[in-house]
N, CA, C and O of each residue as an XYZ file, in Angstrom:
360
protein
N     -66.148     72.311    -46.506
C     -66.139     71.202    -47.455
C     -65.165     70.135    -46.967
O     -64.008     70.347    -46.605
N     -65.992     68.575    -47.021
C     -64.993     67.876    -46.321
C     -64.473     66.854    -47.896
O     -65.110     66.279    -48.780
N     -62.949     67.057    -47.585
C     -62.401     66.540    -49.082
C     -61.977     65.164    -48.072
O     -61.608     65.038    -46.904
N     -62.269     64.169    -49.298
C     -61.845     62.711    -49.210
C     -61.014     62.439    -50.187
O     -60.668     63.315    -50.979
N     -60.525     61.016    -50.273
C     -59.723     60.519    -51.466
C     -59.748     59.254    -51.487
O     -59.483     58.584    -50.489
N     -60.142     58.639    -52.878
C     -60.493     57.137    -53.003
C     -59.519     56.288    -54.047
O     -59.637     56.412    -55.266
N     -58.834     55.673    -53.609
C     -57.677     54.808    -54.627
C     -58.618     53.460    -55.609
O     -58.791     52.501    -54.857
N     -58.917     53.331    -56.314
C     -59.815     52.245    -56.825
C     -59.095     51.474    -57.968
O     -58.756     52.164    -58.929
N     -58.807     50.122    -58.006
C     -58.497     49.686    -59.184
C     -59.812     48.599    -59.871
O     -60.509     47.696    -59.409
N     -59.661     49.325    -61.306
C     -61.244     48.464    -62.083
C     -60.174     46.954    -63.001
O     -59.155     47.095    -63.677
N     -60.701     46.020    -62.759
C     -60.463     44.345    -63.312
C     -61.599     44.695    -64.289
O     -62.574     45.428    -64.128
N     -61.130     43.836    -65.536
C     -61.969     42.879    -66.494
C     -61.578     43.693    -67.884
O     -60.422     44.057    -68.095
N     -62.709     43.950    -68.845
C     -62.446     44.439    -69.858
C     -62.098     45.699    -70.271
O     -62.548     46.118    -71.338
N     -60.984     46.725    -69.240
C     -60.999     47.878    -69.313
C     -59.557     48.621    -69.939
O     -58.978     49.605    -69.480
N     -59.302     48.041    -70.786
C     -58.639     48.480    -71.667
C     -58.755     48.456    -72.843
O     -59.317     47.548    -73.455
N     -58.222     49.489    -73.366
C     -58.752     50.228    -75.005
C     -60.104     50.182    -75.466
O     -60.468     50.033    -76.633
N     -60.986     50.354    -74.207
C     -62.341     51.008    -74.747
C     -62.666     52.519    -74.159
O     -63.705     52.887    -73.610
N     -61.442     53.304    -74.440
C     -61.561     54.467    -73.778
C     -62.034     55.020    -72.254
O     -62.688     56.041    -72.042
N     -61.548     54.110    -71.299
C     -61.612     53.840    -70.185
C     -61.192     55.199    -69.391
O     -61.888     56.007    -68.777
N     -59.639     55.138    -69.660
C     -59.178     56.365    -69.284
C     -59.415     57.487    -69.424
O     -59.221     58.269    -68.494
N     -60.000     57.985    -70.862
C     -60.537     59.043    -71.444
C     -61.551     59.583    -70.869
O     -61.633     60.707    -70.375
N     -62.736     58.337    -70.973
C     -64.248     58.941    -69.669
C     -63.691     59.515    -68.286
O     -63.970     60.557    -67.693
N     -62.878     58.562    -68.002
C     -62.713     58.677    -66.402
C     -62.287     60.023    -66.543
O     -63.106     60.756    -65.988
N     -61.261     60.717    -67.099
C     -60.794     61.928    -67.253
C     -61.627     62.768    -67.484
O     -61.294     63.901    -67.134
N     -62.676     62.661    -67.978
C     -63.568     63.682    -68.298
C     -64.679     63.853    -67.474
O     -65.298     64.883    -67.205
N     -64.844     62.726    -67.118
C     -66.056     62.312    -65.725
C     -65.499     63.413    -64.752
O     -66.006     64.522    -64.581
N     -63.823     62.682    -63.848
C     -63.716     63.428    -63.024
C     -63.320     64.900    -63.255
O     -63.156     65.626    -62.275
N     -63.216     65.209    -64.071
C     -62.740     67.047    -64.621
C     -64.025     67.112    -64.344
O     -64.072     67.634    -63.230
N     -65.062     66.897    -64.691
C     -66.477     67.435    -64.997
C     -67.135     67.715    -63.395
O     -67.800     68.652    -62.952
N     -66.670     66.569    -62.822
C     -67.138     66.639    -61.334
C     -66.335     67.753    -60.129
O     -66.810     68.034    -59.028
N     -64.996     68.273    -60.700
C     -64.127     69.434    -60.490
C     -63.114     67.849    -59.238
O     -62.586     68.066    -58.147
N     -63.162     67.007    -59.680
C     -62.050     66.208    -58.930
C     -60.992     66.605    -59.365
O     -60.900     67.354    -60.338
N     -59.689     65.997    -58.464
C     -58.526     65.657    -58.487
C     -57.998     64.168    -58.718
O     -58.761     63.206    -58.796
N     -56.685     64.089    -58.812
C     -56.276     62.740    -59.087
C     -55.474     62.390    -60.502
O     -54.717     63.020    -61.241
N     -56.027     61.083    -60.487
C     -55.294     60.777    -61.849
C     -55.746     59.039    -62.135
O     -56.088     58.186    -61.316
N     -55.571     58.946    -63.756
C     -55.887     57.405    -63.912
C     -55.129     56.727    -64.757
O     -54.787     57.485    -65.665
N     -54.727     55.720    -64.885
C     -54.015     54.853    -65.813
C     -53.726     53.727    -65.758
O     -53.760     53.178    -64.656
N     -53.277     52.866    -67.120
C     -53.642     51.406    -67.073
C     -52.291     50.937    -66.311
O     -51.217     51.477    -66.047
N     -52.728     49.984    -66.143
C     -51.501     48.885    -65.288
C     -51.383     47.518    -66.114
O     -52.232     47.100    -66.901
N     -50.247     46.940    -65.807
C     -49.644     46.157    -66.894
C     -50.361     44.829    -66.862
O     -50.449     44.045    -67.808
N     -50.897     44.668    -65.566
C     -51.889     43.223    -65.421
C     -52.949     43.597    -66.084
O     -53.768     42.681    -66.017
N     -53.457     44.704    -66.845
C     -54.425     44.913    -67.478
C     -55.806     45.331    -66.839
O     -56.921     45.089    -67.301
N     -55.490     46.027    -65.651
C     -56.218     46.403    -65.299
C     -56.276     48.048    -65.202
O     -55.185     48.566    -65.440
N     -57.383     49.000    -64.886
C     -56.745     49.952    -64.547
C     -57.116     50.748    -63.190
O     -58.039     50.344    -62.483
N     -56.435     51.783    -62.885
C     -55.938     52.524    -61.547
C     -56.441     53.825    -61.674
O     -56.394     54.521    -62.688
N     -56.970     54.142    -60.484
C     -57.299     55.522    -60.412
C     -57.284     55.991    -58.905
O     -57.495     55.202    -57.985
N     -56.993     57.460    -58.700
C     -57.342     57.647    -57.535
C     -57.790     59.590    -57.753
O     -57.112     60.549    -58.122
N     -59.263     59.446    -57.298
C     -60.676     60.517    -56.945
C     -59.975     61.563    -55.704
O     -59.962     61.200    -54.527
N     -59.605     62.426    -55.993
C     -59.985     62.830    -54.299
C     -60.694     64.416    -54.665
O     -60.453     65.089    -55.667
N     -61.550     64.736    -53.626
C     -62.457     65.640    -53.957
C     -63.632     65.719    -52.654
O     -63.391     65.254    -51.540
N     -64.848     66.351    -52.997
C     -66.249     66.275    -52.074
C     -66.668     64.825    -51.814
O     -67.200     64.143    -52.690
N     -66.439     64.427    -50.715
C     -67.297     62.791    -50.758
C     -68.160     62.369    -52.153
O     -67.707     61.543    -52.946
N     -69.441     63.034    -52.345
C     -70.369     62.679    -52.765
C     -69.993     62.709    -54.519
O     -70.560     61.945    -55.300
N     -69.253     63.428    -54.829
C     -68.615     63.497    -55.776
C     -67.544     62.322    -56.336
O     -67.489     61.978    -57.516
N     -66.954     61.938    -55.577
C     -66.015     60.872    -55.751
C     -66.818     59.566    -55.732
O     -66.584     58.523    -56.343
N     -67.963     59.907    -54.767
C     -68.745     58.594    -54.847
C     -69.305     58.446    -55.954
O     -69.290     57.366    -56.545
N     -69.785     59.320    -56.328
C     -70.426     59.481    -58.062
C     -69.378     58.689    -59.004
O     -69.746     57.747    -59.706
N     -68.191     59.094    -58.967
C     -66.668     58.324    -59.704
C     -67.118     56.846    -59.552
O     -67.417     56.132    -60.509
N     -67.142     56.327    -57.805
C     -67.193     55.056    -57.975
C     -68.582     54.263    -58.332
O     -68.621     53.067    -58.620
N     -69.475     54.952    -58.278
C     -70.296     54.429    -58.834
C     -70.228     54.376    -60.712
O     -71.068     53.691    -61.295
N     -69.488     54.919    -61.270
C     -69.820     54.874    -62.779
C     -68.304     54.107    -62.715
O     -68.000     53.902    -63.890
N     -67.763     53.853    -62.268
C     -66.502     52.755    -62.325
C     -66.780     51.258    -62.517
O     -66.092     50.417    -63.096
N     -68.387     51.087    -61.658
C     -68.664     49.996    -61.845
C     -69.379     49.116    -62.740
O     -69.728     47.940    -62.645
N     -69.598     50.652    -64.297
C     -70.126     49.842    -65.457
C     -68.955     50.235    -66.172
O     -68.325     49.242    -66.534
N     -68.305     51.576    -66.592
C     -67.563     52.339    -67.164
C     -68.012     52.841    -68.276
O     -69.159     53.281    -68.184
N     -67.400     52.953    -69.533
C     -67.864     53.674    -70.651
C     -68.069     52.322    -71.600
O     -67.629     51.199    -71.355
N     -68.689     52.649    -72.503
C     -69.515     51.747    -73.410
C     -68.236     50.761    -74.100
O     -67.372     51.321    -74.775
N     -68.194     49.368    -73.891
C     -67.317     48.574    -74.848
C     -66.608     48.452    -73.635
O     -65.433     48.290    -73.965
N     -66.714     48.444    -72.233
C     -66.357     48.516    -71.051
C     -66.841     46.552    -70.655
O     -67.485     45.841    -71.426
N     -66.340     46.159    -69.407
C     -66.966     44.740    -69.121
C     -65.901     44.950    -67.937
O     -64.704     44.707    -67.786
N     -67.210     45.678    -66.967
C     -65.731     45.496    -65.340
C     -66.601     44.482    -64.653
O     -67.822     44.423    -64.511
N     -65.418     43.544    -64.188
C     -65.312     42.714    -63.414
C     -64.977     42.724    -61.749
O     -65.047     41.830    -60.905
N     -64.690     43.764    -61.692
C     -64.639     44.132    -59.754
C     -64.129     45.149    -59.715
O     -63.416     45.525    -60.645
N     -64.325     45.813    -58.738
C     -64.030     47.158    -58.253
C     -63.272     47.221    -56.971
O     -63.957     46.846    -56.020
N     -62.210     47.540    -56.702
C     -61.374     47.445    -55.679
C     -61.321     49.288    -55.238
O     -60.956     50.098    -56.090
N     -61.669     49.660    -54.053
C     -61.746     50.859    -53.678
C     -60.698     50.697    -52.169
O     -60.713     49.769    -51.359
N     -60.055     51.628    -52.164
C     -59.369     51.730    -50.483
C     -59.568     53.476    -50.519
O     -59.392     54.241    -51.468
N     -59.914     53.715    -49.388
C     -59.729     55.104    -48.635
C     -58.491     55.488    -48.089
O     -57.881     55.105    -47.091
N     -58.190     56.538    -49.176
C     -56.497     57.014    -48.748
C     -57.182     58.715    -47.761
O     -58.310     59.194    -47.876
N     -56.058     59.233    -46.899
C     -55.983     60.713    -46.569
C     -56.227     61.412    -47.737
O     -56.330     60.772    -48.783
N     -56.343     62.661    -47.739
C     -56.194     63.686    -49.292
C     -54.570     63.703    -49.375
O     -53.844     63.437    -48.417
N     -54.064     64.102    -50.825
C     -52.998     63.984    -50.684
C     -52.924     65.584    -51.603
O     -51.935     65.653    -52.333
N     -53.608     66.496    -51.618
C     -53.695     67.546    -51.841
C     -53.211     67.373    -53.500
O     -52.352     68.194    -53.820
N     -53.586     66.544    -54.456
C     -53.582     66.272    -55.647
C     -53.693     67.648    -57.041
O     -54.119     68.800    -56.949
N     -53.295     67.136    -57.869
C     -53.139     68.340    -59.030
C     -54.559     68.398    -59.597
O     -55.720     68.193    -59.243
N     -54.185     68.602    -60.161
C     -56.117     68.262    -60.918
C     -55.773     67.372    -61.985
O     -54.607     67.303    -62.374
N     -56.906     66.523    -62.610
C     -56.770     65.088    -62.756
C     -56.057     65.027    -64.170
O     -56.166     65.797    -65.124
N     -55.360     63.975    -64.033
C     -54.329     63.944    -65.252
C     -54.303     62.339    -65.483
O     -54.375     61.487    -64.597
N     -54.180     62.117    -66.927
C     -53.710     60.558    -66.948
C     -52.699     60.359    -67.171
O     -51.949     61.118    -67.785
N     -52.413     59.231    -66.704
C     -50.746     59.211    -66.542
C     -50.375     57.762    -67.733
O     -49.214     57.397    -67.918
């Protein structure tokens, strides 16, 4: 199994429409690692690491999010694994 890890920050309407909550449950569900939380410019932060195809799944539902959601760009960088806890919001 080849583990990757994806740092992504989501812009636009993604705070307090339970943003963090999906993402947490998305990636638990997908057996990822990582962690997510908002940032003070109002955007928020996450970083996937896990099975490629799995994390890709993450960034693909990053780019509508959960309902009452309105993302405006998706910023992804490819980090090493950083041998992560299992996913927590911070």
């Amino acid at each position: 199994m080849s583990v990757t890890r994806a740092r992504v920050v989501v812009r636009g309407r993604v705070q307090g429409v339970f943003f963090r909550a999906e993402t947490s449950s998305r990636a638990r569900a997908l057996g990822l690692h990582g962690w997510v939380r908002n940032r003070p410019d109002g955007a928020v932060e996450a970083a996937f690491e896990g099975e490629r195809e799995r994390v890709d799944s993450m960034l693909r539902w990053c780019e509508h999010g959960p309902a009452g959601a309105r993302v405006e760009s998706v910023d992804v960088e490819w980090e090493p694994p950083a041998d992560a806890p299992l996913f927590e919001v911070r």
